[in-house]
Structure formats: C-alpha cells, structure tokens
DRENDO-1510 file (C-alpha; in Angstrom, 1 decimal, always signed):
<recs>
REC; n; res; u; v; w
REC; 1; UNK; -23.5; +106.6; -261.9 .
REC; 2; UNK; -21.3; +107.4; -258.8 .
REC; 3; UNK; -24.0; +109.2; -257.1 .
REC; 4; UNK; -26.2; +106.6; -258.0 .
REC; 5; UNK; -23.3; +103.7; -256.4 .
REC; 6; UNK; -22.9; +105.9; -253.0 .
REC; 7; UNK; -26.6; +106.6; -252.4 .
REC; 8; UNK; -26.8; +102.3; -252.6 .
REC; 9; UNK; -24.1; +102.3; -250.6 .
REC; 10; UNK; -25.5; +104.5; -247.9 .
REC; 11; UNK; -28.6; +102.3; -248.0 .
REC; 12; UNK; -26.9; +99.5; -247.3 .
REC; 13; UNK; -25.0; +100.7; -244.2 .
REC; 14; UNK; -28.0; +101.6; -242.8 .
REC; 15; UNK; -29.9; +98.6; -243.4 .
REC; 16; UNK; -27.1; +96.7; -241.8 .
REC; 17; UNK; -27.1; +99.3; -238.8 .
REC; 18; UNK; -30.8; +98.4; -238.5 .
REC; 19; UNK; -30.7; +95.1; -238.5 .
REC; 20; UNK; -28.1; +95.3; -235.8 .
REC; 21; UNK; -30.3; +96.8; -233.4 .
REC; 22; UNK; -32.7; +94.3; -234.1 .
REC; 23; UNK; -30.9; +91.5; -233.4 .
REC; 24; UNK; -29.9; +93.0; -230.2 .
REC; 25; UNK; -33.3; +92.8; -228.9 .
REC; 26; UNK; -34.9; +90.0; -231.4 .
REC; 27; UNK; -33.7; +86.6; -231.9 .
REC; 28; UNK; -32.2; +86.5; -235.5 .
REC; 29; UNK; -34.4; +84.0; -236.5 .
REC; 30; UNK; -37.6; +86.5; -235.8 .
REC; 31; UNK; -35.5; +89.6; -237.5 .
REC; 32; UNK; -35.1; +87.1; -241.0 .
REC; 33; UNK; -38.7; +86.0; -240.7 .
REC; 34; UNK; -40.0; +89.8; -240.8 .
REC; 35; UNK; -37.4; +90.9; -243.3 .
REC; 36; UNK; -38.6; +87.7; -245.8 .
REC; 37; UNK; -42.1; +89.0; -245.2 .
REC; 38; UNK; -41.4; +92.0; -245.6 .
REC; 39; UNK; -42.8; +93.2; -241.9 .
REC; 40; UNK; -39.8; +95.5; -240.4 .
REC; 41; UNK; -42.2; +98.2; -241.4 .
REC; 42; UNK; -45.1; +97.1; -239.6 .
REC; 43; UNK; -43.6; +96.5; -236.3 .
REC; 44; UNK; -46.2; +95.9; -233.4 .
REC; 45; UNK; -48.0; +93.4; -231.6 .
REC; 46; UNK; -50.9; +90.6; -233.1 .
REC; 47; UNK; -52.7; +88.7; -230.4 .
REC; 48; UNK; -51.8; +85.0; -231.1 .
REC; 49; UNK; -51.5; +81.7; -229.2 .
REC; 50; UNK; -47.9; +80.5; -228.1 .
REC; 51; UNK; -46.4; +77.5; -226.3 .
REC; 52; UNK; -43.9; +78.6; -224.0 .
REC; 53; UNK; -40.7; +76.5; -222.9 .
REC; 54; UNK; -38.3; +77.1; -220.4 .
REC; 55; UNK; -35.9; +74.3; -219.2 .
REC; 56; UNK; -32.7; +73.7; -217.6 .
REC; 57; UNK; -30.9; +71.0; -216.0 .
REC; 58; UNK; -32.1; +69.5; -212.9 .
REC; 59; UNK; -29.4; +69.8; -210.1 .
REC; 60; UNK; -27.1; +71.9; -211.9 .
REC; 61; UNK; -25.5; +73.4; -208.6 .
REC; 62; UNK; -25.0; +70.0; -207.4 .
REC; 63; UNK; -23.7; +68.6; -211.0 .
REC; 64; UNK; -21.4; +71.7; -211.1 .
REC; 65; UNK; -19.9; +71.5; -208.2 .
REC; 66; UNK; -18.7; +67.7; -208.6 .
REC; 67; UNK; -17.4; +68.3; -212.1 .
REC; 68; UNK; -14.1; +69.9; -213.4 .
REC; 69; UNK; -15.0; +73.2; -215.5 .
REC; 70; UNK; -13.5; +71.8; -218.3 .
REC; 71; UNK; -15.8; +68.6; -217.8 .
REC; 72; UNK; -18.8; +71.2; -216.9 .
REC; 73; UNK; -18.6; +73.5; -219.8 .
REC; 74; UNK; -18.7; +70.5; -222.0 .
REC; 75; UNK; -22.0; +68.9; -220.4 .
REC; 76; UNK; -23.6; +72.5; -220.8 .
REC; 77; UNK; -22.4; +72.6; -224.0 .
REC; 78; UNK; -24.1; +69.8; -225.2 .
REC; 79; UNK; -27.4; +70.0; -223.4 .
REC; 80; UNK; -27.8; +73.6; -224.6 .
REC; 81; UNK; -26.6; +72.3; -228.4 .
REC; 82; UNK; -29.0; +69.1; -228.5 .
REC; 83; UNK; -31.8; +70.9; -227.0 .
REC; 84; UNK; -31.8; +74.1; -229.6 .
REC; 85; UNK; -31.2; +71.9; -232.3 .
REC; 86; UNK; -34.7; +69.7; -230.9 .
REC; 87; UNK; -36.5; +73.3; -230.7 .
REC; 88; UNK; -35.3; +75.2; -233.9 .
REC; 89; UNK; -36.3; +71.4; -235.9 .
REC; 90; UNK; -39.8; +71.7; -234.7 .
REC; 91; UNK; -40.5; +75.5; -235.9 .
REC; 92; UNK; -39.3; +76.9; -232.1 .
REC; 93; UNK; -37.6; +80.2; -231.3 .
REC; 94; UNK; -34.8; +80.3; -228.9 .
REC; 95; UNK; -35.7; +83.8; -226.5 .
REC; 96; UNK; -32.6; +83.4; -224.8 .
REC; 97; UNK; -30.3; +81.0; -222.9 .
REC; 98; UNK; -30.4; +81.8; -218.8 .
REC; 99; UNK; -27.2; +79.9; -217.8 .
REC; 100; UNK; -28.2; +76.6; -218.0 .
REC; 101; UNK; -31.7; +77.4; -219.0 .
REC; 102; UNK; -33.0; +77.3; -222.6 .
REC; 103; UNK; -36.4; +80.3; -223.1 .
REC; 104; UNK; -38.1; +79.2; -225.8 .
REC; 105; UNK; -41.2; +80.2; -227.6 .
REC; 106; UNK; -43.5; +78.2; -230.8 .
REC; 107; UNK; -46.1; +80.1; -232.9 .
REC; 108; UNK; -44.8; +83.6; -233.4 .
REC; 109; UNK; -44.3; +85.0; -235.9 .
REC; 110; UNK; -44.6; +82.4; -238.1 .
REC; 111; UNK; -47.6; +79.9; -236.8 .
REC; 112; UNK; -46.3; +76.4; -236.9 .
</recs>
C-alpha cells in the first residue's frame, strides 16, 4: 500500500512538473483543452483556419506621457481586462499581452 501511495505520488509530481513547462510556452487555456481531450500525448501540428487579433491602444506614447502612472496603469488595466474578457467570451485564446497590445488567436485547438 505505501509503495502503491509513493509511486502515485511520484506521478503526480511529474505531471505537475509537466504541466509547468507547458504553460510556460502555451496559454493555460490550450494546456486544459489538450489535457480534457486527452491530446498531451499527441503533440504536433493540424492544418486549420484561424482568425488572428492583435490590438492595442491608439496613441499610447502620447496617452502615457500626459497621465500619472498611477492613473496609466489603471487605463491599461482596464483596457487589457475588458478586452480579454470580450475574447475569452467568444471562444478566443489570449497568445500573449505585448505592453499594451492584446495577441489573440480563434479556432485552435478547439474550433469555435
């Protein structure tokens, strides 16, 4: 039985530690999608079609430089929180945020 209890804990530690390095080059959404499906194991590439997003805010260097930090972190703040909630409630993925740039990806790997 204690054999039995350490080999599940080994597992578990490295499951964790793989699913780390996922995450640190997948968004987590894409690393729980594959482990639902059960797809970790088949890692690779599918040819599909994908709408592709970037954005950011028009005149940032000219917005940044007349606000206070405190006043600019806030603005970014909420620009980057209302538009990831706008992409993640219409089946997006968030790539990654660029400063005040949003990369964002629909149809992969779950078509919407």
């Amino acid at each position: 039985l204690f054999t039995e209890i350490r080999d599940m804990q080994v597992t578990t530690r490295s499951l964790e530690e793989a699913l780390s390095a996922f995450g640190k080059y997948l968004p987590r959404t894409v690393v729980r999608v594959l482990l639902k499906n059960n797809q970790l194991h088949h890692l690779g590439m599918a040819q599909c079609n994908v709408a592709i997003h970037f954005s950011d805010i028009v005149n940032f260097t000219g917005i940044a430089e007349a606000l206070s930090s405190t006043q600019l972190i806030q603005v970014v703040g909420e620009y980057l929180q209302e538009m990831s909630m706008i992409i993640i409630s219409t089946g997006g993925t968030i790539d990654k945020f660029i400063g005040d740039a949003i990369m964002s990806y629909w149809n992969a790997p779950d078509p919407v």
